[in-house]
N, C-alpha and C positions, 0 to 999 in steps of 0.2 A: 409652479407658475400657472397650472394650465387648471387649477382644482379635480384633476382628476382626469381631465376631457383630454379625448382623444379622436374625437370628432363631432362637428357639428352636423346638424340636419334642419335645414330650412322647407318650412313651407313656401308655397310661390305665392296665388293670390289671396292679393291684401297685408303680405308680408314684404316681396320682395317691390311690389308696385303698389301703389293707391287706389284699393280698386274702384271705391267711389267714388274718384275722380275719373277711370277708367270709364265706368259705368254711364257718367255723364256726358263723356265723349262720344262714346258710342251712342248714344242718346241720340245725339244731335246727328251723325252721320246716318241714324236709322231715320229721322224724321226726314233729313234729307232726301233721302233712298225713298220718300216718300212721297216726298214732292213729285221724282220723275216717276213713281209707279201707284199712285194713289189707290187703285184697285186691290193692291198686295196687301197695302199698309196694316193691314187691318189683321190679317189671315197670319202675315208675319210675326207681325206684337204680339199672338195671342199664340204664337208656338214658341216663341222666344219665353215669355214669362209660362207657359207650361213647364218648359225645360228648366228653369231655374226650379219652380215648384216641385218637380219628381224628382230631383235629387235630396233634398230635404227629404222628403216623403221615403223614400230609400232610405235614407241615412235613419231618419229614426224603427225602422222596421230592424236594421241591423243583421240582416241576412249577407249569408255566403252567397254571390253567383258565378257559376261560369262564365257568363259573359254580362256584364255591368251596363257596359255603352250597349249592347242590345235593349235590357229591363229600361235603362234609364229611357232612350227612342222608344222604346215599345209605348211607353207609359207616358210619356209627352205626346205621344200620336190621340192617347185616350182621351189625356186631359182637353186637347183642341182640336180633336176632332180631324186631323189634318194625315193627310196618307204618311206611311212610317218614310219613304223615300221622299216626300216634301219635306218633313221635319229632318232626316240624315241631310239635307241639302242645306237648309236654314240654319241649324247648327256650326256645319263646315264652315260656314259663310260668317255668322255671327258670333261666335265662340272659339273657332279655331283660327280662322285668315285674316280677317279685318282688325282686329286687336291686334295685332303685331307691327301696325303700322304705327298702332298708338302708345301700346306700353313703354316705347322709350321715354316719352314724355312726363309717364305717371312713377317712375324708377323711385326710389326711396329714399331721401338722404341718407349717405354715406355708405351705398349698397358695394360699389365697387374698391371704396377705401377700407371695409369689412373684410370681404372677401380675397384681399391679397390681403390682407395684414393675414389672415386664419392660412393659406397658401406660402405665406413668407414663414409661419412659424410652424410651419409639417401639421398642420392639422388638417385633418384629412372631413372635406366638404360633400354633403351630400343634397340632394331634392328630394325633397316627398309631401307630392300635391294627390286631389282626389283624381286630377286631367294630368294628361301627356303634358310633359311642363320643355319636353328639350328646345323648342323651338324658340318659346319664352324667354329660354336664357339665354340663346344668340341673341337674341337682339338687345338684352338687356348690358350683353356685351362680358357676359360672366364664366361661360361656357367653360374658359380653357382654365380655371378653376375649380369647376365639379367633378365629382370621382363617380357619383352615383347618383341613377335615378331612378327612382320608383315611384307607381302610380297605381294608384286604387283599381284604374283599372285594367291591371297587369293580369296575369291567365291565375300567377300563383300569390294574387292580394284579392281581390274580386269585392272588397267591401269598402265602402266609405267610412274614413273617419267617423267618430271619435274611436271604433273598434282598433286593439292593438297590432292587429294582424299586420298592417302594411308598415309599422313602426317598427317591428321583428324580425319584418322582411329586409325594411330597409339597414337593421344593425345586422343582419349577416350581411349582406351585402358590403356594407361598410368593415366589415372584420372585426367589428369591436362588440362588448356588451351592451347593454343599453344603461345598465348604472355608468360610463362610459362617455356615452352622448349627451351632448344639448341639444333640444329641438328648440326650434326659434319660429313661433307662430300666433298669430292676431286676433284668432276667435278662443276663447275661455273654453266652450263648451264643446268643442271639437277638438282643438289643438292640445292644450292644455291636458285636458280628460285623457284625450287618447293618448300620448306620450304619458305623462303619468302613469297610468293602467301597463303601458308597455314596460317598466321600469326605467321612465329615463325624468330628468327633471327638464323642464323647460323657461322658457325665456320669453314674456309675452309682451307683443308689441299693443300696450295700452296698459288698463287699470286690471292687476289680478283682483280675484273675489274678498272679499272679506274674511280676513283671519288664514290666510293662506301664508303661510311660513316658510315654504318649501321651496318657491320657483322665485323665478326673479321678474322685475317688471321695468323693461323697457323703454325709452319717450323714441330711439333710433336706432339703426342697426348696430350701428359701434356703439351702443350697449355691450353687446356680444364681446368686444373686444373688453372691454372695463370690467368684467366678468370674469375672463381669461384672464384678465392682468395683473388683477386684486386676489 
């Protein structure tokens, strides 16, 4: 019934939420945030979009570190110029606390009717984002569903996606192999790659590459179920 799977493994953003719609909200709340402090606005934006830039930047260098969220703040401080504790503060604020008031809004068709249909047939649910995803899932209202999280930047994953490392981590953790797992995730050239590389086949949410045989392609999350059922 199940083509072999014995657990699933999701990515969070842009998987489990829209993040371009996410993004846009946030948009608006930062312009906002601007209005009452116009002096900031500026210093903000430009550690904001640092930070998104150093993780890319990271992620193609493809190194181990012992501490990720250090290199990543180290290296957004570079980019803009802004002391490492203004950027750890901007962050906290812009990436970790404020989105969670919005992510409900941007959830994904059929996130939660996915995720008990995989929980109603014992298939054992897991997370694995580049960020601490647990909080994301409360509020996404999924929580008491997942068996596992892992996050890039765990003591013993310390690298960003596409590397297989945290995909590895995450199938021990999960107890299974990784021929075993389906991962379920939105970017081709991260998601895809990296679960591949780890031996697992994936499930991506848009258009796979050209002449790609192997993974399956997506339009909702109860894909995943249609996948499992067939």
């Amino acid at each position: 019934m199940h083509n072999g799977i014995k657990a699933v493994l999701f990515d969070v953003d842009g998987t489990l939420y829209n993040q371009s719609l996410l993004r846009t909200l946030m948009t608006l709340k930062i312009l906002f945030s601007a209005v009452i402090n116009p002096f900031q606005a500026g210093k903000n934006i430009k550690v904001i979009s640092s930070y998104r830039k150093s993780q890319e930047i990271i992620r193609k260098k493809n190194l181990y570190s012992s501490d990720l969220y250090k290199d990543q703040i180290d290296l957004a401080s570079q980019l803009s110029g802004a002391d490492e504790n203004y950027v750890k503060e901007i962050v906290r604020k812009w990436f970790e606390t404020a989105p969670l008031s919005v992510i409900p809004f941007c959830k994904r068709k059929n996130l939660e009717f996915t995720f008990e249909w995989l929980f109603k047939n014992r298939i054992i649910t897991g997370l694995f984002s580049d960020y601490y995803c647990n909080e994301k899932a409360s509020v996404l209202g999924i929580q008491k569903y997942v068996s596992v999280y892992v996050s890039s930047m765990d003591n013993d994953v310390g690298v960003f996606k596409p590397n297989p490392k945290g995909f590895l981590v995450a199938a021990g953790k999960l107890g299974c192999k990784p021929e075993n797992i389906l991962f379920v995730g939105d970017r081709a050239d991260v998601d895809l790659t990296g679960a591949n590389s780890a031996g697992m086949k994936a499930a991506l949410l848009g258009k796979l590459p050209e002449g790609d045989l192997t993974n399956y392609e997506i339009k909702d999350l109860s894909g995943v179920v249609n996948i499992l059922s067939n």
